[in-house]
N, CA, C and O atoms as a GROMACS GRO file, in nm:
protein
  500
    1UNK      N    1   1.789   0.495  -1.679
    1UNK     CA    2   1.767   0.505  -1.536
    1UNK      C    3   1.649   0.418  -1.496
    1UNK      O    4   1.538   0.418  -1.550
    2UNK      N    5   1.692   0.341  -1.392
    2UNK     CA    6   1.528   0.232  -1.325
    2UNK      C    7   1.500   0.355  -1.254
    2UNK      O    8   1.576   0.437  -1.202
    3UNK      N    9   1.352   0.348  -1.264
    3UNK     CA   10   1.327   0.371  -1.130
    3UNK      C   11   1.208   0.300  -1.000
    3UNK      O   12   1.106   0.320  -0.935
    4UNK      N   13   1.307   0.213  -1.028
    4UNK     CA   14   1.257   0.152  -0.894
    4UNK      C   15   1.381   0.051  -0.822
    4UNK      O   16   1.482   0.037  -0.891
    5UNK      N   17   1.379  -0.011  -0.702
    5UNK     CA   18   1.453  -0.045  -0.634
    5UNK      C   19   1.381  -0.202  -0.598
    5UNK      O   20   1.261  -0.210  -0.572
    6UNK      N   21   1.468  -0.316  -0.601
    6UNK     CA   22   1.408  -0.453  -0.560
    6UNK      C   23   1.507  -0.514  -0.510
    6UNK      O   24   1.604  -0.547  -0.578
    7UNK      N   25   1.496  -0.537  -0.385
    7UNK     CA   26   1.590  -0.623  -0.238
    7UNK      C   27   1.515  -0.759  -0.235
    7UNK      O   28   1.401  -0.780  -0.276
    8UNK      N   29   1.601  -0.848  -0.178
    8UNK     CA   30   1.496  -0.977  -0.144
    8UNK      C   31   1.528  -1.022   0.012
    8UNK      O   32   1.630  -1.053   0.076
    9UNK      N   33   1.436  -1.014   0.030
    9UNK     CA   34   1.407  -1.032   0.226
    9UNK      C   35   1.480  -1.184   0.265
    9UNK      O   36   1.585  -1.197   0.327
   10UNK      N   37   1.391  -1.294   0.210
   10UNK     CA   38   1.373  -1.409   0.212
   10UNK      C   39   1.235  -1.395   0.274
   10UNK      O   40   1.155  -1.302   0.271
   11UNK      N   41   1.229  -1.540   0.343
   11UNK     CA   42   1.135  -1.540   0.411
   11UNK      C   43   1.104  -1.493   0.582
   11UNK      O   44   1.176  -1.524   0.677
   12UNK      N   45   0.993  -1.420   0.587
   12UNK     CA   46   0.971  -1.371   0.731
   12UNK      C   47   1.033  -1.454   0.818
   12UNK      O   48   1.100  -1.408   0.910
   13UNK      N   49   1.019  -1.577   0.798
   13UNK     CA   50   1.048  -1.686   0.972
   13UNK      C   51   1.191  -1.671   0.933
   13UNK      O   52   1.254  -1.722   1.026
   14UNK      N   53   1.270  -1.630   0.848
   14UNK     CA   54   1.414  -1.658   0.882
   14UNK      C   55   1.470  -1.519   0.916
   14UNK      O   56   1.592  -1.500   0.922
   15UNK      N   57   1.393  -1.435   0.937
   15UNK     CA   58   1.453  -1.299   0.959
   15UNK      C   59   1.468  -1.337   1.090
   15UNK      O   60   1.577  -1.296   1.129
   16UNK      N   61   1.406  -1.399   1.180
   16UNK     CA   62   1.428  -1.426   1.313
   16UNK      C   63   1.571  -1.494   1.351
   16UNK      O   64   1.594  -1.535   1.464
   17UNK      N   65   1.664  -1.502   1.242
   17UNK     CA   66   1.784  -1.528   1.255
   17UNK      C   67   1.833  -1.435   1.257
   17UNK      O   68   1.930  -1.459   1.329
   18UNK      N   69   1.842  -1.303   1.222
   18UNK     CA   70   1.932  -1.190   1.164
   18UNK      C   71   1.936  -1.102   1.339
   18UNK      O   72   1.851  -1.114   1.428
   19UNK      N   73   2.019  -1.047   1.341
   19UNK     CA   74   2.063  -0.953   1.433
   19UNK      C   75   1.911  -0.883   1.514
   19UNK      O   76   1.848  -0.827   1.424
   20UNK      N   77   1.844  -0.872   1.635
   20UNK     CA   78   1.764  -0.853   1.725
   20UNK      C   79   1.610  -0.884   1.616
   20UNK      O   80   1.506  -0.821   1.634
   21UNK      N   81   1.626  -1.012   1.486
   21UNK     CA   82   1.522  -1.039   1.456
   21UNK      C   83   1.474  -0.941   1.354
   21UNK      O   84   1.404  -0.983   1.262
   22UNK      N   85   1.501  -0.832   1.361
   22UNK     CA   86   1.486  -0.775   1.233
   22UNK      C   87   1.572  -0.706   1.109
   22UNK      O   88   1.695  -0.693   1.113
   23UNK      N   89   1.478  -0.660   0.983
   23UNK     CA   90   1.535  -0.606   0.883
   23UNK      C   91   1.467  -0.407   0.854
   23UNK      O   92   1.358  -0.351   0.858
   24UNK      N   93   1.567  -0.378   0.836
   24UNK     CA   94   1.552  -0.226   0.865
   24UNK      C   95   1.550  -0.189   0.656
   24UNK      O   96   1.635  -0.248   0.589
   25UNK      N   97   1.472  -0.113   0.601
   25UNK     CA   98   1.445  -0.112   0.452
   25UNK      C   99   1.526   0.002   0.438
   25UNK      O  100   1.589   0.017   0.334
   26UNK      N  101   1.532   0.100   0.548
   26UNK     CA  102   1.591   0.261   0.480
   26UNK      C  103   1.706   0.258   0.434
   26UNK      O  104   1.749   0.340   0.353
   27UNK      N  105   1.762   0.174   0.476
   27UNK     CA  106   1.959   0.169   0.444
   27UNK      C  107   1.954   0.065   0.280
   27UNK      O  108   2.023   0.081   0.180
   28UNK      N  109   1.849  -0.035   0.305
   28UNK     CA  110   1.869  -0.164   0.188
   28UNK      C  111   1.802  -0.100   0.063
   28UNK      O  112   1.841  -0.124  -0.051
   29UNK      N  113   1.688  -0.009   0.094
   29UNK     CA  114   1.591   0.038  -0.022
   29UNK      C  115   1.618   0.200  -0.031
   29UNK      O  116   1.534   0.276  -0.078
   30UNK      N  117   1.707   0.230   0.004
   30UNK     CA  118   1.765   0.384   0.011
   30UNK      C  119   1.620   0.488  -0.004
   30UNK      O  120   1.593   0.573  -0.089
   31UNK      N  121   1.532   0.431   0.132
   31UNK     CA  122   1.387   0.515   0.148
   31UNK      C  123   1.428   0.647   0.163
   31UNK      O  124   1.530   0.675   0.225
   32UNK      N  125   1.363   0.722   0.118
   32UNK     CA  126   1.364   0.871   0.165
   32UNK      C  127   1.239   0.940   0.246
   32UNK      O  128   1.244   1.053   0.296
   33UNK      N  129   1.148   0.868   0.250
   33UNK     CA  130   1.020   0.890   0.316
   33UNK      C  131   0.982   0.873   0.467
   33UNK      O  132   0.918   0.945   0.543
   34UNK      N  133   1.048   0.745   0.484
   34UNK     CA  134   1.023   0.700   0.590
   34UNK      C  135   1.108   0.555   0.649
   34UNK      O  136   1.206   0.519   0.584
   35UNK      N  137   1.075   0.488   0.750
   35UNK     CA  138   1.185   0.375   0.764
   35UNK      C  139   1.082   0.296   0.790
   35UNK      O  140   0.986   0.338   0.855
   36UNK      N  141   1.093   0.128   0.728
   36UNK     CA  142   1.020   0.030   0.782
   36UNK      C  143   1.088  -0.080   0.835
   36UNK      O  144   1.159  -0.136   0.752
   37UNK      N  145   1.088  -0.120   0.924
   37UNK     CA  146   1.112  -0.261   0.976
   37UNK      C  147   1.049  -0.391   0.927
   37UNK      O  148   0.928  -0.417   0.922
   38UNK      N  149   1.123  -0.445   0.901
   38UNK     CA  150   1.009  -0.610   0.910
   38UNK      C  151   1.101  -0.690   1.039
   38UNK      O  152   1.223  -0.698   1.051
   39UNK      N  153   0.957  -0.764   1.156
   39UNK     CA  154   0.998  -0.812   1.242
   39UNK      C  155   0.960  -0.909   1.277
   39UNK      O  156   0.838  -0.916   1.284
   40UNK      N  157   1.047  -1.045   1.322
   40UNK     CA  158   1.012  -1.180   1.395
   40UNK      C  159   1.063  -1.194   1.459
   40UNK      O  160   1.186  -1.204   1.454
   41UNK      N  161   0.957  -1.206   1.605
   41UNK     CA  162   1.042  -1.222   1.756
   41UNK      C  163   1.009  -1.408   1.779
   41UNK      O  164   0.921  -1.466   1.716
   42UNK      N  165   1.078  -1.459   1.856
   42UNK     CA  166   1.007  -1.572   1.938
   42UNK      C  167   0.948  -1.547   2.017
   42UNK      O  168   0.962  -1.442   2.080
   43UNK      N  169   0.830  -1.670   2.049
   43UNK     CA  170   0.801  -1.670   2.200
   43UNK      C  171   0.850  -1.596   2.318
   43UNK      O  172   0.973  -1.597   2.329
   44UNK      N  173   0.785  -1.532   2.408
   44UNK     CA  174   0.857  -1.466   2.470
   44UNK      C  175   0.907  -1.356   2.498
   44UNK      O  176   0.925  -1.308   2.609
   45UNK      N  177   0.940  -1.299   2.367
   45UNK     CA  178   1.031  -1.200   2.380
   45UNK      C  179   0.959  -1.072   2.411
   45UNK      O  180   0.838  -1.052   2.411
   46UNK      N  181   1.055  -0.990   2.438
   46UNK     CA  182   0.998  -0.845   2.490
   46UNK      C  183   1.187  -0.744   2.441
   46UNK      O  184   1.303  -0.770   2.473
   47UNK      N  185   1.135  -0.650   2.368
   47UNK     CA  186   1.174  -0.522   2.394
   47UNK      C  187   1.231  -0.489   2.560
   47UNK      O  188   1.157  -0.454   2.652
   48UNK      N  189   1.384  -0.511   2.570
   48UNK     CA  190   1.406  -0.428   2.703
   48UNK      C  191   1.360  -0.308   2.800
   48UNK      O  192   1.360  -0.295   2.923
   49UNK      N  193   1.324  -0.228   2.697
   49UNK     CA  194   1.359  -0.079   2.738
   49UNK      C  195   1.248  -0.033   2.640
   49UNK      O  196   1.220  -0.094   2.537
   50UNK      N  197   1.184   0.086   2.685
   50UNK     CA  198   1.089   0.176   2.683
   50UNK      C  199   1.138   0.285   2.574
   50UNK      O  200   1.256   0.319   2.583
   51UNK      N  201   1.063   0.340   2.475
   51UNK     CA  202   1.172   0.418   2.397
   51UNK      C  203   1.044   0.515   2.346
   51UNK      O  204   0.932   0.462   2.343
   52UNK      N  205   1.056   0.648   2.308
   52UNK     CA  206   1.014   0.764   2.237
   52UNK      C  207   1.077   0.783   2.073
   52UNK      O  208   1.148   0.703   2.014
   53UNK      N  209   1.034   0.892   2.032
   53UNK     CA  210   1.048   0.977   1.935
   53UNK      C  211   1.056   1.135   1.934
   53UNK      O  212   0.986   1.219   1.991
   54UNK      N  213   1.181   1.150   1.836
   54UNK     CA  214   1.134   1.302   1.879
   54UNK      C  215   1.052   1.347   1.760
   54UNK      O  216   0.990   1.453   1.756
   55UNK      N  217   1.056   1.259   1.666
   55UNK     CA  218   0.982   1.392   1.572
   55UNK      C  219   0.876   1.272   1.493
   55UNK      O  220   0.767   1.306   1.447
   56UNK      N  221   0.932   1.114   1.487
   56UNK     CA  222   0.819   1.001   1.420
   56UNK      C  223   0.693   0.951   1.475
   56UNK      O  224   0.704   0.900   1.587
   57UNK      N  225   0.622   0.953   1.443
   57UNK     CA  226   0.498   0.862   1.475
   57UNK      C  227   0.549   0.696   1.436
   57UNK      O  228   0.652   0.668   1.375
   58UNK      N  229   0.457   0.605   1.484
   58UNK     CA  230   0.493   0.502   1.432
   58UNK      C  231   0.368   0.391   1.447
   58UNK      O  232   0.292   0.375   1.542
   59UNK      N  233   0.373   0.313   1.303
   59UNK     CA  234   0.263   0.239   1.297
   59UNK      C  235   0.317   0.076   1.309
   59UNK      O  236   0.416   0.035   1.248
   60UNK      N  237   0.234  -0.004   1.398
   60UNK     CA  238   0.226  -0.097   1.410
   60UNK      C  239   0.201  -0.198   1.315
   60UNK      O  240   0.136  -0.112   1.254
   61UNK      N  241   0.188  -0.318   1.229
   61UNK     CA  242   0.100  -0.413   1.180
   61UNK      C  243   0.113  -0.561   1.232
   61UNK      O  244   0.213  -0.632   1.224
   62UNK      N  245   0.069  -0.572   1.252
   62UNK     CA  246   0.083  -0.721   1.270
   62UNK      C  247   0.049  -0.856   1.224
   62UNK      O  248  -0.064  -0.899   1.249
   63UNK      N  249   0.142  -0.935   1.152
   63UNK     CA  250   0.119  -1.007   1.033
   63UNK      C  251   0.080  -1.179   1.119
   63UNK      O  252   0.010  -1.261   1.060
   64UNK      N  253   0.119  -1.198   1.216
   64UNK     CA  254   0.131  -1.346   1.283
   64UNK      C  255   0.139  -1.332   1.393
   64UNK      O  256   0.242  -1.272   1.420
   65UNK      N  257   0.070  -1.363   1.493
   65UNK     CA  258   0.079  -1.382   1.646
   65UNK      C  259   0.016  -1.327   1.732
   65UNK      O  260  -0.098  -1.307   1.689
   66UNK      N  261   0.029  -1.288   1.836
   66UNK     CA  262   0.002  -1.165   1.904
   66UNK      C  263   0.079  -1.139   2.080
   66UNK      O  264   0.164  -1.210   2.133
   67UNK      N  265   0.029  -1.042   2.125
   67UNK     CA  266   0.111  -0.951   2.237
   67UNK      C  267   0.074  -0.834   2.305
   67UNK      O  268  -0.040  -0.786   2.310
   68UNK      N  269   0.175  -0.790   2.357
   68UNK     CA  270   0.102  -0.641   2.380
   68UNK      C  271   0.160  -0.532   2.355
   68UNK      O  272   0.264  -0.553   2.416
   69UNK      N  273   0.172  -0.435   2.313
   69UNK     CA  274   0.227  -0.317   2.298
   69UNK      C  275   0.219  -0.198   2.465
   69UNK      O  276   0.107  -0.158   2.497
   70UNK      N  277   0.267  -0.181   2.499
   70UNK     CA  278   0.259  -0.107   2.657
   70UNK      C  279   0.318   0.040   2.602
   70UNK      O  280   0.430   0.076   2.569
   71UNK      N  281   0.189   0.107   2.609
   71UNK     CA  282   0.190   0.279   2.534
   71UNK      C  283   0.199   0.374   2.670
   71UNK      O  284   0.104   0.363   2.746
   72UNK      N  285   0.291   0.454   2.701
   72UNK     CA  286   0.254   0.522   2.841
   72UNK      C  287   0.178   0.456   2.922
   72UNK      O  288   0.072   0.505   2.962
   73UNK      N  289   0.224   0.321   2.961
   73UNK     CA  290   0.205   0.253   3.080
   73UNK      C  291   0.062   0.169   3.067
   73UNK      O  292   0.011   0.113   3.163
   74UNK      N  293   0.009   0.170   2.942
   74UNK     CA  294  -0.109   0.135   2.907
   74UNK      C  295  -0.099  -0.011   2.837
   74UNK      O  296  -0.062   0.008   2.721
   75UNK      N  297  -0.118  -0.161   2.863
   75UNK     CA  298  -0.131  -0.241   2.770
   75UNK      C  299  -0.187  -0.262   2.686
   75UNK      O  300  -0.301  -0.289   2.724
   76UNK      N  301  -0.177  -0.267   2.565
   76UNK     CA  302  -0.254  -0.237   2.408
   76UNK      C  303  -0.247  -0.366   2.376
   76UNK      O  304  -0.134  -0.372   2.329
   77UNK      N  305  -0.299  -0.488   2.369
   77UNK     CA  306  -0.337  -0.630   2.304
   77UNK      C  307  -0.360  -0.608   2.160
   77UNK      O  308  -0.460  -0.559   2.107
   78UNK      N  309  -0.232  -0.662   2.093
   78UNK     CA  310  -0.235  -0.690   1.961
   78UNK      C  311  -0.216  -0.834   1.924
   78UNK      O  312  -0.151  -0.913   1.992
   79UNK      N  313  -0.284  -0.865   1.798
   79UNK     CA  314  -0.296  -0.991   1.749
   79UNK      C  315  -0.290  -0.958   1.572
   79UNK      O  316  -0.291  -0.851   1.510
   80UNK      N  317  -0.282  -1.113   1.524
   80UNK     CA  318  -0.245  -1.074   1.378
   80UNK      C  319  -0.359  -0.987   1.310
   80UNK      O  320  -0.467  -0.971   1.368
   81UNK      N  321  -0.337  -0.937   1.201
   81UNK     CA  322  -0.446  -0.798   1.177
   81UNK      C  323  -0.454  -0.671   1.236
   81UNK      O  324  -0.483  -0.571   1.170
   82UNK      N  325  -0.430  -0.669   1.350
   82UNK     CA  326  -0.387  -0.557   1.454
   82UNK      C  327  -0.306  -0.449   1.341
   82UNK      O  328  -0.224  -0.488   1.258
   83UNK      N  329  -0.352  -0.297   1.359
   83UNK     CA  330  -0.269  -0.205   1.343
   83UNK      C  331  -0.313  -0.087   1.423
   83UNK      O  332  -0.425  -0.038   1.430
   84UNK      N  333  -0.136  -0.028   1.520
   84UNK     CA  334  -0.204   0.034   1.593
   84UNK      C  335  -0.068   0.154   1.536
   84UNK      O  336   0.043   0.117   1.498
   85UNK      N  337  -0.120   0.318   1.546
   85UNK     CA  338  -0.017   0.409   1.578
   85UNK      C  339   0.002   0.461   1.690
   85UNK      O  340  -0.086   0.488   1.772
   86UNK      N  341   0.152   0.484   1.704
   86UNK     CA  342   0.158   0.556   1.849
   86UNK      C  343   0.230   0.697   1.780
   86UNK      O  344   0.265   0.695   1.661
   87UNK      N  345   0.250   0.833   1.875
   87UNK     CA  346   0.242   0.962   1.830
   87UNK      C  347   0.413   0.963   1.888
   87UNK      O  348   0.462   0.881   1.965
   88UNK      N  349   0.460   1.045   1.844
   88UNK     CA  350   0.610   1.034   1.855
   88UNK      C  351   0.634   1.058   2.021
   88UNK      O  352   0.726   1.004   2.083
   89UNK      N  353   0.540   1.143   2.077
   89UNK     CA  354   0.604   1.154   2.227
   89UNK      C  355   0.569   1.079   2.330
   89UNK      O  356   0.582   1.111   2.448
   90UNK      N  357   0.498   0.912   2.262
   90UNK     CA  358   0.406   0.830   2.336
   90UNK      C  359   0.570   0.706   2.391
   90UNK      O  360   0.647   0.656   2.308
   91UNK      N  361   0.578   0.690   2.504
   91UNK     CA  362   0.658   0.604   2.582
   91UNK      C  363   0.591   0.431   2.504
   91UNK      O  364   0.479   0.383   2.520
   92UNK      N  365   0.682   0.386   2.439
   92UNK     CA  366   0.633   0.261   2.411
   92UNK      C  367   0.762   0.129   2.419
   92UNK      O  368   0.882   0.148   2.404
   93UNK      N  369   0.680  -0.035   2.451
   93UNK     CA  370   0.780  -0.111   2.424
   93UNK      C  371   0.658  -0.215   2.375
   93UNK      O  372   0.535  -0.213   2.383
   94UNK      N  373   0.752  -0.301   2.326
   94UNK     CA  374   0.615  -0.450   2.276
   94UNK      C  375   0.674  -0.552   2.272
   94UNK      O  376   0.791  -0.566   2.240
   95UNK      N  377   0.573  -0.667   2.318
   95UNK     CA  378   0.633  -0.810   2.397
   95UNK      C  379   0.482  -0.947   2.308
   95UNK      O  380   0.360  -0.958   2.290
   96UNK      N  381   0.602  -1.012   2.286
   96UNK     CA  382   0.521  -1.164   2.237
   96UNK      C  383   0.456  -1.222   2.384
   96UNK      O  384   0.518  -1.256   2.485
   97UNK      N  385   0.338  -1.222   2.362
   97UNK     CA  386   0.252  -1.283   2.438
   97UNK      C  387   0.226  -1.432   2.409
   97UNK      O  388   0.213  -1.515   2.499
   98UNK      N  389   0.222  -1.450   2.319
   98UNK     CA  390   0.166  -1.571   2.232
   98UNK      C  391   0.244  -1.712   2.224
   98UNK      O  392   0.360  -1.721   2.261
   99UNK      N  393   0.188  -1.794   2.184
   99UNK     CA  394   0.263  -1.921   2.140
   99UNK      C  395   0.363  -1.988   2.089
   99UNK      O  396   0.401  -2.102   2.112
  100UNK      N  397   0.421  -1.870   1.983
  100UNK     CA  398   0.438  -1.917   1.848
  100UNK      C  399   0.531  -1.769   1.859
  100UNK      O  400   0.537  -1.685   1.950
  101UNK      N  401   0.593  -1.777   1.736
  101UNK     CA  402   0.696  -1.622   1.720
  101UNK      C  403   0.553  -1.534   1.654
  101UNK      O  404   0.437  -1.559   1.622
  102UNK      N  405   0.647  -1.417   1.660
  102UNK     CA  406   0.503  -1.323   1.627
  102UNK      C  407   0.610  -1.234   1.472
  102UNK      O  408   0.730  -1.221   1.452
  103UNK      N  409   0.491  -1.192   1.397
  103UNK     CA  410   0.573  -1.086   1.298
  103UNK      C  411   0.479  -0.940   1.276
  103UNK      O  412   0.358  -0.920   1.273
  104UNK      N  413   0.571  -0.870   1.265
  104UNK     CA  414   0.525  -0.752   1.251
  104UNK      C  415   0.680  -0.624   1.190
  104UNK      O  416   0.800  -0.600   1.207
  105UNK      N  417   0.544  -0.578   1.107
  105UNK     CA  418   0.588  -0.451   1.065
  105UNK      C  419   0.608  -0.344   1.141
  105UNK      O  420   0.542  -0.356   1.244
  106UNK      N  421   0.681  -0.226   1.138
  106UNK     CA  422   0.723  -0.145   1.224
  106UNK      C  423   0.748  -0.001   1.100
  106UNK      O  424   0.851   0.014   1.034
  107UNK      N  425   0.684   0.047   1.099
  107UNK     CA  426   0.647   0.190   0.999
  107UNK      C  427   0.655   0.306   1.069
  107UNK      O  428   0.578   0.342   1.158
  108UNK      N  429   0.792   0.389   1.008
  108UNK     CA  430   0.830   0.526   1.086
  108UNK      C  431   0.807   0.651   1.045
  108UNK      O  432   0.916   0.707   1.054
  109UNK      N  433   0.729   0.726   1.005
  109UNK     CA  434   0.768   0.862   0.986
  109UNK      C  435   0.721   0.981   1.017
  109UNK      O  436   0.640   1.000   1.108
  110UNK      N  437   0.759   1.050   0.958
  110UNK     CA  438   0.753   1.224   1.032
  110UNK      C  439   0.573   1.258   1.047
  110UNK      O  440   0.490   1.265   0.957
  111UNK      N  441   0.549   1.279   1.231
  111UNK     CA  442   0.418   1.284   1.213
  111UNK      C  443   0.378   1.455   1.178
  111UNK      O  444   0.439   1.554   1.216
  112UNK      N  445   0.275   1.448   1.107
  112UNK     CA  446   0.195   1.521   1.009
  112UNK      C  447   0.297   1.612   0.882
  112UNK      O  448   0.327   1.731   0.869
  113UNK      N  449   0.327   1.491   0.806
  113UNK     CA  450   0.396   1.519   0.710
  113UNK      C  451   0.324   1.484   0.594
  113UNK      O  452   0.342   1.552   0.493
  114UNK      N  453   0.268   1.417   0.592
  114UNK     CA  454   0.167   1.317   0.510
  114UNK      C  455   0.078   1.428   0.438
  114UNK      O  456  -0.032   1.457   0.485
  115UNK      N  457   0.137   1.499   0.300
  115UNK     CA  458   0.055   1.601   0.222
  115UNK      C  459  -0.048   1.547   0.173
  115UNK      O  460  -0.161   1.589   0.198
  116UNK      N  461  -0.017   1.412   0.066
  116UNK     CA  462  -0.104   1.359  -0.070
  116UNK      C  463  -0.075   1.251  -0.039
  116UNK      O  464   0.037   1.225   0.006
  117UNK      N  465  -0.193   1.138  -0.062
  117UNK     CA  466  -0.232   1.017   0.004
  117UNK      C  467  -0.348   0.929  -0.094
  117UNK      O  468  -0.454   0.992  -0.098
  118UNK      N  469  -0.351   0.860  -0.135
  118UNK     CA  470  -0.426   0.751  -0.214
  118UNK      C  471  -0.453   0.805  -0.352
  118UNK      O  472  -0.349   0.777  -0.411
  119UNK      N  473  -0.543   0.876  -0.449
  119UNK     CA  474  -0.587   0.901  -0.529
  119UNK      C  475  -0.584   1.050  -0.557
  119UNK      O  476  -0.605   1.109  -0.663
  120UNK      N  477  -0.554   1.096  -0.442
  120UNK     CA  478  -0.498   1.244  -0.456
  120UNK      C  479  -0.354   1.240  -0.474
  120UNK      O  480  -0.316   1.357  -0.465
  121UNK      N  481  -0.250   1.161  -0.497
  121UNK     CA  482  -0.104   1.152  -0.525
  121UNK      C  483  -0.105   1.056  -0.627
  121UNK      O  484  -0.012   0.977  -0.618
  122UNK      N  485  -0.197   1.036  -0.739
  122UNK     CA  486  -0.211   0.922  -0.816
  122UNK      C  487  -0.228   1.047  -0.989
  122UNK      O  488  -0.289   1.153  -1.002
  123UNK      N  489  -0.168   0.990  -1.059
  123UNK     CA  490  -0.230   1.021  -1.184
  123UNK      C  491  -0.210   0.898  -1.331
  123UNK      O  492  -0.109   0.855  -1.386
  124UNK      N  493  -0.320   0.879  -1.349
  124UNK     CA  494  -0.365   0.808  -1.473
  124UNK      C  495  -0.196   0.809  -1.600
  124UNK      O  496  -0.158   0.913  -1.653
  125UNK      N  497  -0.132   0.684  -1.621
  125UNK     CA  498  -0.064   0.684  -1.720
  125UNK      C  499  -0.164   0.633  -1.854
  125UNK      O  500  -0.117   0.625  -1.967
   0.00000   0.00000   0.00000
């Protein structure tokens, strides 16, 4: 038995070919934890529509570019390095501000689920 799982993305700038620009891991890496996105928008772009959660939090990263994230009506200015969370019942959409395509991660899961975390879920082989 492996246990571990290895997909190959390619490269970030060509995900901006694939269907609304991104790649979704939970279906490709059969996650059980949580769901991640990897994302490249162009110039420009924006999220249509405004969207919630009922039960995920969700974390931002941002690897290239920047924009804004609009949290309950609030503009949040992100740029590469940027990581922001929003709480599952927070109204959010996010839009390339910038020059250039932007990339970012998109990290989903169940908020306050999170038991054991760095060195407390770690043991010495």
């Amino acid at each position: 038995m492996v246990n571990y799982q290895k997909e190959e993305l390619g490269k970030l700038h060509d995900i901006i070919k694939l269907e609304n620009g991104k790649v979704f891991l939970h279906d490709l890496l059969k996650l059980t934890s949580c769901e991640i996105s990897i994302n490249t928008v162009p110039k420009g772009f924006k999220v249509p529509f405004n969207h919630k959660h009922k039960q995920n939090e969700e974390i931002y990263i941002v690897l290239k570019g920047n924009g804004i994230i609009t949290i309950d009506g609030a503009n949040v200015p992100i740029n590469e390095g940027s990581a922001v969370k929003i709480l599952p019942s927070a109204s959010r959409t996010i839009e390339n501000t910038g020059n250039d395509e932007m990339q970012f991660i998109c990290i989903q899961a169940k908020a306050d689920s999170l038991e054991q975390y760095g060195l407390d879920d770690a043991e010495l082989c």
